[in-house]
Every structure is written in C-alpha cells, then in structure tokens.
C-alpha positions as CSV (number, residue, x, y, z in Angstrom):
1,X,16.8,7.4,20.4
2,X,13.1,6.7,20.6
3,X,12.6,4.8,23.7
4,X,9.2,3.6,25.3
5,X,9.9,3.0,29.1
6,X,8.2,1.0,30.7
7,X,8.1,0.5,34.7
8,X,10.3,-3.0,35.5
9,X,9.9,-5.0,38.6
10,X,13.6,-4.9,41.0
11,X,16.0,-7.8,39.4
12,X,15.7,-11.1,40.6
13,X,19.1,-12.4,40.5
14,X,17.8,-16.1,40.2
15,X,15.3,-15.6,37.6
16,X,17.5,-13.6,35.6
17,X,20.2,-16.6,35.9
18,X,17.5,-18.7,34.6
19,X,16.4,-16.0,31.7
20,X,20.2,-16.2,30.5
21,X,20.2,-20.3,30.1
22,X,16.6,-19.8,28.5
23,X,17.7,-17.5,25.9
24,X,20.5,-19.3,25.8
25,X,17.6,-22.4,24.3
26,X,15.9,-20.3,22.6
27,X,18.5,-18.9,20.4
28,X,19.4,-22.3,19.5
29,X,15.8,-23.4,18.8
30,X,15.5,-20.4,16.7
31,X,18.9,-20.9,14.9
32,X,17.8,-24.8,13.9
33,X,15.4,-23.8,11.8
34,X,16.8,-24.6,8.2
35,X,18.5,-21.4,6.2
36,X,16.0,-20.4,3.6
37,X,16.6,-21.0,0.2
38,X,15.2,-18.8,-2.7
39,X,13.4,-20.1,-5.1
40,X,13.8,-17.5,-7.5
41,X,16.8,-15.3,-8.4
42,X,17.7,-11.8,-10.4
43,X,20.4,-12.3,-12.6
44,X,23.3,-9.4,-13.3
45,X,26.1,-9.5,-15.8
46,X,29.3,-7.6,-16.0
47,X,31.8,-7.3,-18.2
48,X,33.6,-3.8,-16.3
49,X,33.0,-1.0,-18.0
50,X,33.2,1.5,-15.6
51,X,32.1,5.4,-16.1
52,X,34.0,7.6,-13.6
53,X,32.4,10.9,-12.8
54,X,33.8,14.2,-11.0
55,X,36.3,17.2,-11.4
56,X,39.5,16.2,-12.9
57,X,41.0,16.3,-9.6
58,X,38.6,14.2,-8.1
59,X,38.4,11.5,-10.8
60,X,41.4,10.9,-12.8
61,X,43.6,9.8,-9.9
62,X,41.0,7.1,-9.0
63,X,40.2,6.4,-12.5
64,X,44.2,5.4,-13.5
65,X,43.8,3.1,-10.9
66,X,40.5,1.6,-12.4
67,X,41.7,1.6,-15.7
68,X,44.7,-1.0,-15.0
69,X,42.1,-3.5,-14.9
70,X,38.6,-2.4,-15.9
71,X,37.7,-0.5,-19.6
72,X,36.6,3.4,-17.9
73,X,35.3,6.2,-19.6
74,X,35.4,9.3,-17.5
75,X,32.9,12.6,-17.3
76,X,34.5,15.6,-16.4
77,X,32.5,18.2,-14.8
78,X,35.0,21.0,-15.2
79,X,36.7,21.8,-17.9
80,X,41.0,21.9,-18.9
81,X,43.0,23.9,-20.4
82,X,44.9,21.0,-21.7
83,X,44.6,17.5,-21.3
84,X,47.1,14.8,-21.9
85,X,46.5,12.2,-23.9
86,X,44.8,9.2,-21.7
87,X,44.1,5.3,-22.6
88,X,40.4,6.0,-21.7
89,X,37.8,8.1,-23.0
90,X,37.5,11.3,-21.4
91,X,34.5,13.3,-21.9
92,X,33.7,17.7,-20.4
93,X,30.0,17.3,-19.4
94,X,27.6,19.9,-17.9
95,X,25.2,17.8,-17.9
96,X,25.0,14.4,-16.5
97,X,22.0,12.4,-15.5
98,X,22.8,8.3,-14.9
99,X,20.7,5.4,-14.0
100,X,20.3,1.4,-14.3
101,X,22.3,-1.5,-12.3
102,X,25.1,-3.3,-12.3
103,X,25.4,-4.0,-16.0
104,X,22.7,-2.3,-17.5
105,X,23.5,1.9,-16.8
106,X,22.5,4.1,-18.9
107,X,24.2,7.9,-19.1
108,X,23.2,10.8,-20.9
109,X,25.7,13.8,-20.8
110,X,26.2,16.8,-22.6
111,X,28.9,19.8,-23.3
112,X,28.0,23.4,-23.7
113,X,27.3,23.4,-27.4
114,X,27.3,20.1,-27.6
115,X,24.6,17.4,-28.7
116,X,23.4,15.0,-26.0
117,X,26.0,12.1,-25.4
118,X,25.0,8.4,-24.3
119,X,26.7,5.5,-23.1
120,X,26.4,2.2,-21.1
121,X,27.7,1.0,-18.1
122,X,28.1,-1.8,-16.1
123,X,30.0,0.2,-13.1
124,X,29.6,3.6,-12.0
125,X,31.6,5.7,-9.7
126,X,30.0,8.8,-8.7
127,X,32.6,11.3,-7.4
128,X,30.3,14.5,-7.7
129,X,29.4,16.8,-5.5
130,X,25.8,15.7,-5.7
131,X,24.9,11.6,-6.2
132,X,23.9,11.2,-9.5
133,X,21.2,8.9,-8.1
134,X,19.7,10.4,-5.2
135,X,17.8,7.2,-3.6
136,X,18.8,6.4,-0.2
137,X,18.8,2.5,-1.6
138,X,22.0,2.6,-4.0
139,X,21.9,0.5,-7.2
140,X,24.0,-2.6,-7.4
141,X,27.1,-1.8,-9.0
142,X,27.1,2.6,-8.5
143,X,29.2,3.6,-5.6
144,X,29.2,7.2,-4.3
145,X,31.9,7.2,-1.5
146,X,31.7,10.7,-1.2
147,X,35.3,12.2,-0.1
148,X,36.4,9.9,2.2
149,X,39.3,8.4,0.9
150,X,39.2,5.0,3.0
151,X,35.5,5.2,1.5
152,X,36.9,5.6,-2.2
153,X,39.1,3.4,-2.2
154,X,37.1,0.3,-0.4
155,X,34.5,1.2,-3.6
156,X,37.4,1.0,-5.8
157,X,38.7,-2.4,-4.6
158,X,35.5,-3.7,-4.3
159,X,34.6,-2.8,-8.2
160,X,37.6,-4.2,-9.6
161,X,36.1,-7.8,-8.4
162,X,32.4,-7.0,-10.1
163,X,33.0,-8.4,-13.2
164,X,31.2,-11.8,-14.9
165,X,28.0,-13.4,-13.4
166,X,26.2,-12.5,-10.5
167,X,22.8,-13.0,-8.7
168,X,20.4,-12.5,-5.6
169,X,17.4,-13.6,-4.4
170,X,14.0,-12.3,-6.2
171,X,13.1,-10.5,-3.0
172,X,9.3,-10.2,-3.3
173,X,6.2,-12.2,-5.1
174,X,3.7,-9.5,-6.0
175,X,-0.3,-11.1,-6.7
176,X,-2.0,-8.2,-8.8
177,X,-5.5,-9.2,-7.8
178,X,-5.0,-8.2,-4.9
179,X,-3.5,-4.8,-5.3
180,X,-5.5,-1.4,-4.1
181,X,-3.0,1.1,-6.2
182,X,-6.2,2.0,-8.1
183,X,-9.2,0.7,-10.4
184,X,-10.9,2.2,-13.5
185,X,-8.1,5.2,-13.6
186,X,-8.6,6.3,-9.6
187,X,-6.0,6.2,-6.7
188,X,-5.9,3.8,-4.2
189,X,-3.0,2.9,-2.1
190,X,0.5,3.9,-2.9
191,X,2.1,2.7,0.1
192,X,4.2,0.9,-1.4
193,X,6.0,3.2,-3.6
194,X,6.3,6.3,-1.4
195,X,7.9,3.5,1.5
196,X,10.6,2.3,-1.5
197,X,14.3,3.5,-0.4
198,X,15.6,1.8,-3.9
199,X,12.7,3.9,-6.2
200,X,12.0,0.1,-8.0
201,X,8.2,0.5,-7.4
202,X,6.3,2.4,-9.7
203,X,2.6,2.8,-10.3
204,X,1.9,1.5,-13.7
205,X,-1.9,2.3,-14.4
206,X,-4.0,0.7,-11.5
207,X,-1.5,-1.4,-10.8
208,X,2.2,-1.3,-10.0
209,X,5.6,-2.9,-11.5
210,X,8.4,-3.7,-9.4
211,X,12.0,-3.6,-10.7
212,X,13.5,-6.3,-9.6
213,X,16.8,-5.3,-10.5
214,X,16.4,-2.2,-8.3
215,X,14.9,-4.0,-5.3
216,X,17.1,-4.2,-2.4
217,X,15.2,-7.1,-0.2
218,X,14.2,-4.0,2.9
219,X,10.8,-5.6,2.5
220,X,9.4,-2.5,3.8
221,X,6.8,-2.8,0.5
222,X,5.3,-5.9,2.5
223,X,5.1,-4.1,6.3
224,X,3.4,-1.1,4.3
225,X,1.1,-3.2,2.0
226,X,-2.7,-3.1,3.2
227,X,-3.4,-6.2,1.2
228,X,-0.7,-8.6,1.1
229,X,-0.8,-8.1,-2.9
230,X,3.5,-7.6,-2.8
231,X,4.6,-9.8,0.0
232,X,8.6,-10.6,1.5
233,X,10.4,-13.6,-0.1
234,X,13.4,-13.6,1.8
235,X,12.9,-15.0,4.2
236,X,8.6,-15.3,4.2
237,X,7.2,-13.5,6.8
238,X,6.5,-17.8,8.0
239,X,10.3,-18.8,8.5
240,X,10.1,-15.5,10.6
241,X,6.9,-16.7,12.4
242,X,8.3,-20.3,12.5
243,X,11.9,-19.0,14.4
244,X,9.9,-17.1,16.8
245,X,7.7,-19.9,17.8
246,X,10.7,-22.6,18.1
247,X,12.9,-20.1,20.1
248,X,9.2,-18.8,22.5
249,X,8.8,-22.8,22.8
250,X,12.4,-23.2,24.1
251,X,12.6,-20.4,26.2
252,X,9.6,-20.7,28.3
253,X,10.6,-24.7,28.4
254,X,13.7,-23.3,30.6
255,X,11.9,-21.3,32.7
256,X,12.5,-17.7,31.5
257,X,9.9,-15.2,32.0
258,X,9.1,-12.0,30.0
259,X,10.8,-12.7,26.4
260,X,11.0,-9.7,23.9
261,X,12.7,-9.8,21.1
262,X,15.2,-7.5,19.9
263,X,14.9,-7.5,15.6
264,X,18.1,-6.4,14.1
265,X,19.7,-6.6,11.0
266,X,22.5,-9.0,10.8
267,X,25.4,-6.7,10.0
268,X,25.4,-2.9,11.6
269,X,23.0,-4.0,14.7
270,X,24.4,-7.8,15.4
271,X,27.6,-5.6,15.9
272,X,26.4,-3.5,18.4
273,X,24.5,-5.9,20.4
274,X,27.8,-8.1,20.5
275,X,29.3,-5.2,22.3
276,X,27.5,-5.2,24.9
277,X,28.2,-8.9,25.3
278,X,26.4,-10.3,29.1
279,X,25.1,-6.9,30.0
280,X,21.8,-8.0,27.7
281,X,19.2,-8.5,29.9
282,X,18.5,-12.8,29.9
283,X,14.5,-11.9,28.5
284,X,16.2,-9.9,25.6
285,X,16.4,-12.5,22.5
286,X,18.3,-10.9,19.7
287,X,16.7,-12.1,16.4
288,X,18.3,-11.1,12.9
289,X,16.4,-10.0,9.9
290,X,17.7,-9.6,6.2
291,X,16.5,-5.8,7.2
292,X,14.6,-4.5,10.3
293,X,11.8,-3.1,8.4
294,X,10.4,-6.4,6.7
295,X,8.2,-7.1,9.3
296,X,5.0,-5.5,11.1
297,X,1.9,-5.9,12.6
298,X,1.2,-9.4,11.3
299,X,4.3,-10.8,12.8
300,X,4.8,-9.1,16.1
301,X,0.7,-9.5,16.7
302,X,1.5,-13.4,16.0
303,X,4.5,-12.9,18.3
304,X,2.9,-11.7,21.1
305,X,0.0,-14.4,21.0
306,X,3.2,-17.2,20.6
307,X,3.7,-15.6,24.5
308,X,6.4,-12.3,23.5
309,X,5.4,-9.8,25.7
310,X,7.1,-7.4,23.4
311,X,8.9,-6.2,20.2
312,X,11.5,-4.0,20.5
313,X,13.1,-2.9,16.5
314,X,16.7,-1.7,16.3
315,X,17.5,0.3,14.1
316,X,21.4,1.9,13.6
317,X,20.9,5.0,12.0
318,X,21.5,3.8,8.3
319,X,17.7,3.3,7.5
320,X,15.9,5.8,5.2
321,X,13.9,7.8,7.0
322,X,10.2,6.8,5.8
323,X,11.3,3.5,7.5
324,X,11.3,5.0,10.9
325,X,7.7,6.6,10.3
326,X,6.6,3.2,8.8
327,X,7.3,1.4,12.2
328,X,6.1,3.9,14.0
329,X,2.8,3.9,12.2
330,X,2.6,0.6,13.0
331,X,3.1,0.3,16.6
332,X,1.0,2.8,16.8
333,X,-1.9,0.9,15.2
334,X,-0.7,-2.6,17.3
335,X,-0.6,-0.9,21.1
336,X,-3.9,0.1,19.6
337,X,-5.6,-2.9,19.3
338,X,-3.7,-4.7,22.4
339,X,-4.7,-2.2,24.3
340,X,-8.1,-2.0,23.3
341,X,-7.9,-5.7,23.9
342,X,-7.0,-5.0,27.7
343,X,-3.2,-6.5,27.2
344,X,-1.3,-3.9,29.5
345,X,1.9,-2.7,27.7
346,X,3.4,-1.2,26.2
347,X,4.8,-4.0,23.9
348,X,6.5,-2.0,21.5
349,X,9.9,-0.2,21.1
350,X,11.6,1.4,18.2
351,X,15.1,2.0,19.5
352,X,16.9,4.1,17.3
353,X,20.7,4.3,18.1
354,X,23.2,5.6,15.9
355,X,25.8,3.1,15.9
356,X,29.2,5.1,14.9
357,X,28.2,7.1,18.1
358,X,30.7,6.0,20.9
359,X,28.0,6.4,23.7
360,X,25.4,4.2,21.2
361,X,26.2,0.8,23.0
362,X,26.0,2.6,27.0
363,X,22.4,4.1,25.3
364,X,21.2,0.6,23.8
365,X,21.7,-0.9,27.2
366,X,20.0,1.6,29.1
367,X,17.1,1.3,26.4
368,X,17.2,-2.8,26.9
369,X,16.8,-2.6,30.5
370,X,13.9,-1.2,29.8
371,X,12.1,-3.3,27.2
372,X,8.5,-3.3,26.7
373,X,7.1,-5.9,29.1
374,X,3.5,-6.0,27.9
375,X,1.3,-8.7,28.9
376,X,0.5,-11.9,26.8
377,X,-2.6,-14.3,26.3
378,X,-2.4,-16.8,29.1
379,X,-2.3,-19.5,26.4
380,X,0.7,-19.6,24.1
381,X,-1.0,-19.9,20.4
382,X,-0.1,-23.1,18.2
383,X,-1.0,-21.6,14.8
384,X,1.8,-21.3,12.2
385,X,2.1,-18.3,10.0
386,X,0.7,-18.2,6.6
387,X,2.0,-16.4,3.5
388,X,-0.7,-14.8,2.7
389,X,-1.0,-11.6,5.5
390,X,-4.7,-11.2,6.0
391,X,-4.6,-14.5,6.8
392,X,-2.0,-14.1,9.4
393,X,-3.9,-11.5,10.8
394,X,-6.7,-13.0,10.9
395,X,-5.3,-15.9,13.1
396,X,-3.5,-14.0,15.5
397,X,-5.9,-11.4,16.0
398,X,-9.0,-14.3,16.6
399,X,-6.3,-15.7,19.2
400,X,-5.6,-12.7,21.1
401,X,-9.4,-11.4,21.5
402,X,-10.4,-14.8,22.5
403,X,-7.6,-14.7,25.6
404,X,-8.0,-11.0,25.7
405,X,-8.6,-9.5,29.3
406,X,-11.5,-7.5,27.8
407,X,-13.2,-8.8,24.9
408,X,-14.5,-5.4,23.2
409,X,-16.9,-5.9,20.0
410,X,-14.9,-3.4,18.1
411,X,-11.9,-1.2,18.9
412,X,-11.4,2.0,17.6
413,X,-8.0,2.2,15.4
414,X,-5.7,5.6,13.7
415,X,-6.1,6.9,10.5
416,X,-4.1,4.7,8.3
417,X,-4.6,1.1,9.7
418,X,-5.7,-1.3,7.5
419,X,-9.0,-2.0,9.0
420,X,-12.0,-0.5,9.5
421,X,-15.7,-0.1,7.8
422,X,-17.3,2.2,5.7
423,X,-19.9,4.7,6.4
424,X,-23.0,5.0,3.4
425,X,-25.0,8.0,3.4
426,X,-28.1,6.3,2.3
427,X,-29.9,9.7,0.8
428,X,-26.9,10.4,-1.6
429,X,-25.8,6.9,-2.3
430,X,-27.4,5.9,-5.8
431,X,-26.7,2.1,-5.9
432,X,-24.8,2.5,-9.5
433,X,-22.2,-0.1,-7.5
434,X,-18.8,2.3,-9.1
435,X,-17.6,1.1,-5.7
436,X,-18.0,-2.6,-6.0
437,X,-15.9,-2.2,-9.5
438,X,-13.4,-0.4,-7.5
439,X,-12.7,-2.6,-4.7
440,X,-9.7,-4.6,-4.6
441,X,-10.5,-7.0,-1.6
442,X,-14.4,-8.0,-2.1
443,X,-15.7,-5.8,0.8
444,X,-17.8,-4.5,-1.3
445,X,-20.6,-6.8,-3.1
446,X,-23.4,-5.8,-5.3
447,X,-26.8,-7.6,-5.0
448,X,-26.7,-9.9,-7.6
449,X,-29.5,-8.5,-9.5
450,X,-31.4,-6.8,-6.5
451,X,-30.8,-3.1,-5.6
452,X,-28.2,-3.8,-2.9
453,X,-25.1,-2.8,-1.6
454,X,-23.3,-5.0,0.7
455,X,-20.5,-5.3,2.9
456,X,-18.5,-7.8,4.5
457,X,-16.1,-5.6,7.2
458,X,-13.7,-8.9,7.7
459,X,-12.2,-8.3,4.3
460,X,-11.9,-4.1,4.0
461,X,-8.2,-2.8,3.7
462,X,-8.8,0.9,4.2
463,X,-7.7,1.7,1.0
464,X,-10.3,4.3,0.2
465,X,-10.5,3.4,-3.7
466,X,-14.3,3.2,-3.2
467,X,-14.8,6.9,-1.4
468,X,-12.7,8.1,-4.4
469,X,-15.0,6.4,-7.2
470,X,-18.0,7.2,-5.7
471,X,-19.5,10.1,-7.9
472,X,-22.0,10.7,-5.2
473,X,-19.3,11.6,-2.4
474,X,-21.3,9.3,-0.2
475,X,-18.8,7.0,1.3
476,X,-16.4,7.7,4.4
477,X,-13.7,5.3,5.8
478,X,-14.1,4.4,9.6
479,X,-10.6,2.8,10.6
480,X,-11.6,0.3,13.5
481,X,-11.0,-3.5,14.3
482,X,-14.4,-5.4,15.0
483,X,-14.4,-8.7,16.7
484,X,-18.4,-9.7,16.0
485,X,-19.2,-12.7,14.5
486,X,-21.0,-10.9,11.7
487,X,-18.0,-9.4,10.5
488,X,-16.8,-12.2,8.1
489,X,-20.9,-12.0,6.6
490,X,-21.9,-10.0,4.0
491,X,-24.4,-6.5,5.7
492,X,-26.8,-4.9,3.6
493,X,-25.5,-1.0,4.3
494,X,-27.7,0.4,1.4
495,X,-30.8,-1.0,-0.6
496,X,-33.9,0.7,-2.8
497,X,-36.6,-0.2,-4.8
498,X,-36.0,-1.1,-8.3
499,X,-37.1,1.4,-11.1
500,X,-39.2,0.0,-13.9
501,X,-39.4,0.9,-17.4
502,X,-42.1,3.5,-17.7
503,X,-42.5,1.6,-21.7
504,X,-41.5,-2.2,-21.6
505,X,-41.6,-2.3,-17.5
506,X,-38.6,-4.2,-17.2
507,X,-36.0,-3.1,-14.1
508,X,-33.1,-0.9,-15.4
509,X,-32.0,0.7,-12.6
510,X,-33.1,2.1,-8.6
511,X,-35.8,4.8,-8.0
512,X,-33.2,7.0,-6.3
513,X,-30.5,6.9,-9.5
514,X,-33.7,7.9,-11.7
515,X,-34.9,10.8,-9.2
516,X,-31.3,11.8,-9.0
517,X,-31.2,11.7,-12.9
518,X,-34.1,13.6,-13.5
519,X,-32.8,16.2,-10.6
520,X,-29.8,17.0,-12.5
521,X,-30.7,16.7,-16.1
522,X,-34.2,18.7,-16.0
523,X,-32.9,21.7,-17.4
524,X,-30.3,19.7,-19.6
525,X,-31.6,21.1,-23.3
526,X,-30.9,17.7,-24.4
527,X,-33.3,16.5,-22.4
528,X,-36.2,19.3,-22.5
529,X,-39.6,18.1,-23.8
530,X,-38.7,14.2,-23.4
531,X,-37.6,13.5,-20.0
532,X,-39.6,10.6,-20.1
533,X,-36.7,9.2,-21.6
534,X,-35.0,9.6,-18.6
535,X,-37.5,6.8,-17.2
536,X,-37.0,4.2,-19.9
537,X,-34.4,1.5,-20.0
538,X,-31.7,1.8,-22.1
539,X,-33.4,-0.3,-25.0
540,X,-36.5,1.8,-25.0
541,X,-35.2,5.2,-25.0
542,X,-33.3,4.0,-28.5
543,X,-36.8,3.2,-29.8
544,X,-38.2,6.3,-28.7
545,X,-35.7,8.5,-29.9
546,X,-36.0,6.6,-33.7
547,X,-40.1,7.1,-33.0
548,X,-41.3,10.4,-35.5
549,X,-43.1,12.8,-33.1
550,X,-47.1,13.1,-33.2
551,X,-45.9,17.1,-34.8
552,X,-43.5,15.5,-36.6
553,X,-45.9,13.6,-38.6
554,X,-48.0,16.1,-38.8
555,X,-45.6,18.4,-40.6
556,X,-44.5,16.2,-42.9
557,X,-48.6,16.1,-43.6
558,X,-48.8,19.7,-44.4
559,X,-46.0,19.7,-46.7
560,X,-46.9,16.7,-48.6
C-alpha cells in the first residue's frame, strides 16, 4: 500500500458526529445528479462460434459442454494418438496466434508440416499455458480463466449467454487538431498508447486511431493526454466535476469540515469500502468512477478549489500496472503546484490495497484515518467544469493562485508535466519556423512575414515535437507553471534581420539562415565558384543558374 500520512488533529467526537450527517448530504447531493447517458455506442454481434484452445485434457471437457449449445471449433496444442470422432472441428496446432472482439476474431494456426490455417470467431476460450492475448485489458468476448475451475466454468456460463446483439458506450471523443503524437514524420507524445491496458491505441502517422472495439472505458488515455485531443465520454470529466461540486456544496451546508474524497470503482473498491461500514471517517466521501484512473490533475485541482482538501485514489490491486505510475506522475506534478502555491498538504493519496487480502479492509482503514488533509482556498470556487481540459485547467488553476497563500509568478514543475516554456538559443536558432509547423497547440507562432519567433507560454503542452524538429538542436523544454499576466500573450523569444536578395533585393529569408548556409555549404562542390547563389532568393538563383557564364560565352566564341 502506498500511503501518504499526514499528521491529524485528536478526534472531536462532536465534529466527527456532524462529518457523518454531512457526508451523509453530500452523498445524496452527489447521487442526484442525473445518470449519464451516452450519446454514442459500439455495436457487437454474435452468433457463438466459439474457438476453444489448450491440451486435449484441458479443452475437450470444457468444450463438450460449450458445444451443447454454441458451434466450437477446438485447437489442440498437443498432439493424439487417436482421436474419436467429435461433432466439432478439432484442429493439432503449434502455432496459434488470435486476436479481434466479441464477433469479429481472427486465428491463424498451423501444424508441423502444415500450411497456415484461419478462422473466425465470435468467442474465444483461451485455456493455454500462455494468454493468447497478452494485454492486461481482455477483449470482449475472450476469456482466459486460467486453471481455476470456478474461474472456467463462470467463463463458460457466462459465454453461453453472448450470443445476438450487444453494445456499450463509445468511451472517448478524440479531436485530431489537437493531437501532439507527431507532425511532418517526428515524435511527439505517445502517452496515450504506452498508458492503454486494452492495446486499442495505435499511432497512425502523426496522429493516432483508436479502436473502439478494443477500448475498455479506463479513460486512463484522457488523465495521460497533454492536450485534451482524446478526452473521457463516460461519464465527461464535467458530470465528475458537477457531483463533486453538489456533494462539497452539501457537505459544508451541514457543517462538516475537512472533506476528501475517496475515488473508487464501483465494483472491486465499493466492496471493500462497504466492509468497513461506520469505521469511515465522516470527512471521507466515497465517490464511484466507471474506473479510478479516468481522472487527474484537472479534476482533483478543480476539487480542491470546490473546498476538498484532498484526493485520495483507491485502487484494488486489479489495475495494470502503468496506471499506478500514471497517478503517481500526477500527484506528483499537483502537490507540485499546491505547494508551490503555499496550500499545506499533502492533498494526495494513492492507496493501493489488494482486496482478496483478508487484512486489506483493517489496512484501508488505517490508511483512511489518515487521509490527506491539505489546505483549501478560503473561497469555495463556483466555476463548472468544461469538456475541453486546458480549459479546466485553466479555471481552477487561475482560482487557486488567486486564493493562494503565496502567489509565486511561476512555479517550478517535474519532468513530464504538461506545462512549462521553452528555452531558444538565439546564436543556433535560424528562424526557418520547422517548429511553428510542428506545434500542435499554437505556442509557437511565426511573425507573420517578419523574422520572428514567438511564444505564448499559456498554451505549451510539453510535448517536445518542436526540440525534435528543430534541425538546429536549439530548443530545450522548461517544465514550469507561470501565473504572469503575460503568459496568455504572444513573447518574441527569437528575432533577426531579414536577408535581401543580393539580385532582385526582395526578402527571402534571415541573415543568420544565410550565414549558417554559407557556413555549411562553402566547400559543398555544388556550390564552389557560385556561392552567390546562396544569397539570392529562390527565383533568382533559377535565373542565374539558366544565365551562360562570361567563359562560357567566350568558349563558345573560340569554337565558332
């Protein structure tokens, strides 16, 4: 368990009285707020036929009992010396790779001296020493029990119901503009993709394609996305923001003091916190998630300036394991800024209890007695959550500094956060603007016609496309949250005089691109004898190179 303790003041047996009947409020505030809807769903279809794969002795029992209902074709992965005759295919395979969904697998399998076999699927059960799929995230409709036998034959039952029409929400809304996976053939931000426990995200040139078959709604894409470009659509990170406001609201309305919530997920850690029934501490508010890590920094910053004076995440021990470094990372970068900010905290907690432990509920208490108690602005804010995360972030962060103990102009933030500046080393930087093309969030701005590179810090993700386009290696990232006014305006970081044509006089380009130019290509044989060309616009040196030579001409004279 990864705990954050935090010194508490002795219990006061009346306040805490009047902490129960608050969250008592507040969990009924929060529970009002109309179930969300999707707008948009993924549709499966099955008609049942199952693939079975395993040893013999592993598979056909289970796959008799599948076949009494279902249409099965079993792998093998050992061979027999005889088999009887079986009302189902039954394949030997070396060789067997699978993937897909629920009605739509594909398998490719293959016998020693055998050509490659395919089929597909709308049901698989893996009974192989190895999954077949290895993502932590399993596709709708595979089931790898393992060799549990209560395990096999829940997957069993359950697949003999999975045939004819199904659907679930289209988790997540992606806006491509947006996206920092890369420009012009360079590598941005992946986050995305390396966070995925399902493997549906995939880059797909400078952008990336989500499978929304795959997806399984963790919405840990959104907490990891710099940008906002893929966002959470099951709930949106605003119904979130809206039940923490309504349930803050209530509780402080009662009198309760000190209110953290406890995010869970509505299945493995709702169970656990039912166990320990009244020995919750009243300032604890469970809240429920469709998965513990779809939210981050822009929610529990917005939290905390709705008066929480702390986050504490659940988690049960069935997460992937990128999600725990995910949340992490992130508290990491909020206690950052709040403390920076002069909010003494912590405000943060990742509890991590594994919940078939018998000791996990006697842990979580211990861990809930101590939740973060960090302090809060002395003025609740009012402002809603928007769907779009910068914008969140934008909001809660202008609240907090304004009702911030200390009011900092900048405050230094990890490797990794998603804001910050950028560092120009004048004497290298050329102005040839590869990094204006390459940004994904309009930090970076040209000078409309003069030799200018601009900034505007407000809008910078961190996502170091522009340090890798640069061919100058002239940019570096400087990860940091500034609170000045100018922030939001566009700064001059960079600026030269313009370079005229040496023939027509017109500007073409800056007089350190031509220097640098005429540095590199001196010896260039291409170049040797006319490097005034080198100082011509683009127009010009075409004309020049068409021009005969003075010698020219006057070999052609000699001749003649």
């Amino acid at each position: 368990m990864n705990i954050r303790f935090t010194d508490n003041p002795p219990l006061d047996p009346v306040q805490e009285g009047r902490n129960l009947q608050a969250r008592s409020a507040a969990v009924l505030a929060a529970d009002a707020i109309p179930v969300f809807e999707p707008a948009v769903t993924v549709d499966y279809r099955s008609s049942g036929r199952t693939l079975v794969v395993g040893s013999a002795e592993q598979a056909l029992p289970w796959a008799e009992r599948l076949a009494a209902a279902l249409p099965v074709t079993v792998l093998l992965l050992d061979s027999q010396d005889t088999m009887p005759a079986r009302p189902y295919p039954v394949h030997v395979a070396r060789t067997v790779a699978v993937a897909g969904w629920l009605g739509a697998f594909e398998a490719r399998w293959q016998a020693p001296g055998q050509p490659v076999q395919q089929g597909r699927f709308d049901l698989v059960l893996d009974l192989a020493p190895s999954r077949l799929i290895p993502s932590h995230q399993r596709p709708h409709g595979y089931y790898a029990p393992g060799y549990d036998e209560a395990a096999r034959l829940d997957a069993v039952e359950t697949m003999l119901d999975m045939v004819g029409d199904f659907e679930k929400p289209k988790y997540f809304s992606y806006k491509e503009r947006t996206c920092a996976h890369g420009r012009n053939g360079q590598k941005g931000c992946s986050a995305c993709i390396e966070i995925c426990s399902a493997q549906a995200i995939q880059g797909d040139g400078d952008r990336i394609r989500v499978n929304p078959y795959l997806c399984a709604g963790c919405g840990a894409c959104s907490t990891a996305c710099p940008t906002g470009a893929i966002s959470y659509a099951f709930p949106p990170a605003a119904l979130t923001g809206k039940r923490m406001q309504a349930a803050l609201r209530s509780y402080r309305e009662a009198g309760g003091q000190d209110p953290v919530f406890v995010l869970h997920d509505p299945e493995h850690g709702a169970a656990l916190l039912a166990q320990l029934g009244e020995s919750v501490p009243g300032r604890v508010i469970p809240l429920a998630l469709q998965h513990t890590a779809s939210t981050g920094i822009d929610v529990w910053f917005a939290a905390v300036a709705y008066g929480a004076a702390g986050i504490s995440v659940l988690l049960t021990g069935r997460e992937a394991p990128q999600y725990i470094t995910l949340l992490d990372q992130q508290m990491e970068i909020a206690q950052a800024v709040l403390d920076g900010l002069g909010y003494e905290g912590p405000h943060f907690q990742l509890l991590r209890v594994e919940g078939a432990c018998e000791h996990a509920p006697d842990e979580l208490a211990v861990a809930l007695r101590h939740a973060p108690r960090g302090r809060t602005p002395g003025e609740p804010a009012v402002f809603h959550l928007a769907n779009d995360k910068r914008n969140t972030l934008d909001y809660a962060l202008e609240h907090l500094h304004r009702h911030a103990p200390r009011q900092p102009e900048q405050v230094a933030l990890p490797p990794g956060a998603p804001f910050g500046a950028i560092e120009v080393d004048r004497k290298a930087c050329s102005l040839c603007m590869s990094c204006v093309g390459a940004c994904p969030a309009g930090a970076l701005q040209d000078g409309q016609g003069a030799p200018l590179l601009r900034f505007i810090e407000k809008n910078c993700v961190q996502c170091g496309l522009c340090a890798a386009t640069c061919p100058e290696n002239a940019i570096g990232l400087v990860p940091r949250l500034s609170f000045i006014e100018s922030r939001g305006q566009a700064v001059v970081l960079n600026e030269s005089q313009p370079f005229h044509c040496i023939r027509c006089d017109k500007p073409f380009g800056t007089l350190q691109m031509v220097e640098n130019m005429l540095g590199r290509l001196a010896s260039h044989p291409a170049f040797s004898g006319h490097l005034d060309r080198l100082r011509m616009c683009g127009d010009c040196r075409v004309i020049d190179m068409m021009e005969p030579r003075d010698e020219m001409r006057v070999t052609a004279l000699k001749r003649s």
